[in-house]
DRENKOLMAR-236517 format. One line per 10 residues: their letters; for each residue x, y, z of C-alpha. Coordinates in steps of 0.5 Angstrom, whole numbers. Layout:
<atoms>
A	X Y Z  ...
</atoms>
This chain:
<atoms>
XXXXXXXXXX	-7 -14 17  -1 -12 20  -1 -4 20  7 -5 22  9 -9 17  6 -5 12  9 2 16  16 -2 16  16 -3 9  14 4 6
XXXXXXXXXX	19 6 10  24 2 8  22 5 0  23 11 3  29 10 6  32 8 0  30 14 -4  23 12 -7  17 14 -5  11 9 -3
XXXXXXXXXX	5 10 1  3 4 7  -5 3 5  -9 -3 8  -15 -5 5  -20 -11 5  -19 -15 -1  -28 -16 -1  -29 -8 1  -29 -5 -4
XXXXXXXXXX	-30 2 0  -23 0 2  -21 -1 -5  -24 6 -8  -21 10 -1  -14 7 -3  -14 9 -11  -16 16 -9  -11 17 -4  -6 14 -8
XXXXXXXXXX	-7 18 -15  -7 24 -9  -1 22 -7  2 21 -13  -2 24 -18  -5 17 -21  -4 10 -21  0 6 -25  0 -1 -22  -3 -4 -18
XXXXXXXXXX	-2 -11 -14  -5 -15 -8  -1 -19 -3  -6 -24 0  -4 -28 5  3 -27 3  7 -26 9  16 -24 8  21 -24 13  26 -18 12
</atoms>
């Protein structure tokens, strides 16, 4: 998992107004998946929507 790609695209939400968090989880973890939704609806209160990106790789 690339952490910096993660991190860069947070930041750009960001930078554009939005709010975003950079979380990085195992897709077989499931302890993983449980701290992410915890963090997310810390951070935001809940979770609205939720998607996954294996093995997608963007160039921006």
């Amino acid at each position: 998992m690339d952490e910096t790609a993660v991190a860069n695209a947070a930041k750009e939400f960001a930078d554009a107004g939005r709010r975003a968090l950079a979380l990085l989880c195992g897709p077989t973890d499931e302890d993983q998946a449980a701290a992410a939704v915890d963090r997310t609806v810390e951070t935001f209160g809940r979770l609205g929507t939720a998607c996954t990106a294996l093995g997608h790789h963007c160039d921006h």
